[in-house]
C-alpha positions in Angstrom: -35.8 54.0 -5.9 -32.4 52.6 -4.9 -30.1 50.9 -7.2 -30.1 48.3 -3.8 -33.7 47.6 -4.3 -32.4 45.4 -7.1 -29.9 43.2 -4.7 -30.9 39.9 -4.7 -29.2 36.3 -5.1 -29.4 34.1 -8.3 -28.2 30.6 -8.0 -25.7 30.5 -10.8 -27.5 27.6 -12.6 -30.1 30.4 -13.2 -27.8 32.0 -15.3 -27.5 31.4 -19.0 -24.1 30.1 -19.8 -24.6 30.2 -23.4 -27.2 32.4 -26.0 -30.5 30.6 -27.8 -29.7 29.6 -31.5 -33.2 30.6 -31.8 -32.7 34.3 -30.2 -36.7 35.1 -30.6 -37.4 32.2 -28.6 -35.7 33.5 -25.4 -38.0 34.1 -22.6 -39.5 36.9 -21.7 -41.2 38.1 -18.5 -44.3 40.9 -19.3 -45.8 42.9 -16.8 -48.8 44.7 -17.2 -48.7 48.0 -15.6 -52.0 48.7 -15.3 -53.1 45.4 -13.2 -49.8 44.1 -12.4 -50.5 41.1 -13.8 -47.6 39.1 -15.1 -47.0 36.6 -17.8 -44.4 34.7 -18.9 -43.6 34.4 -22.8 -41.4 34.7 -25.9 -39.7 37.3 -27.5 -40.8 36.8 -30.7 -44.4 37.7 -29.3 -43.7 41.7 -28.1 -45.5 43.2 -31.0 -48.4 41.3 -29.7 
């Protein structure tokens, strides 16, 4: 793997500017190894 694998562009409004007052409600992208499935979610949900 190549740290250039990771290039990509990210429109700056993509970008958060500022943090969640909430941190635990920041999302969360999951992806299940085994079936690559992914899902999108919170933070507060990893120990589920």
């Amino acid at each position: 793997m190549k740290t250039s694998d990771f290039d990509y562009t990210l429109p700056e409004e993509f970008i958060a500017q500022v943090p969640l007052q909430d941190r635990a409600a920041s999302k969360l992208m999951v992806l299940d190894r085994r079936t690559g499935r992914i899902v999108h979610d919170r933070f507060r949900n990893i120990p589920s």
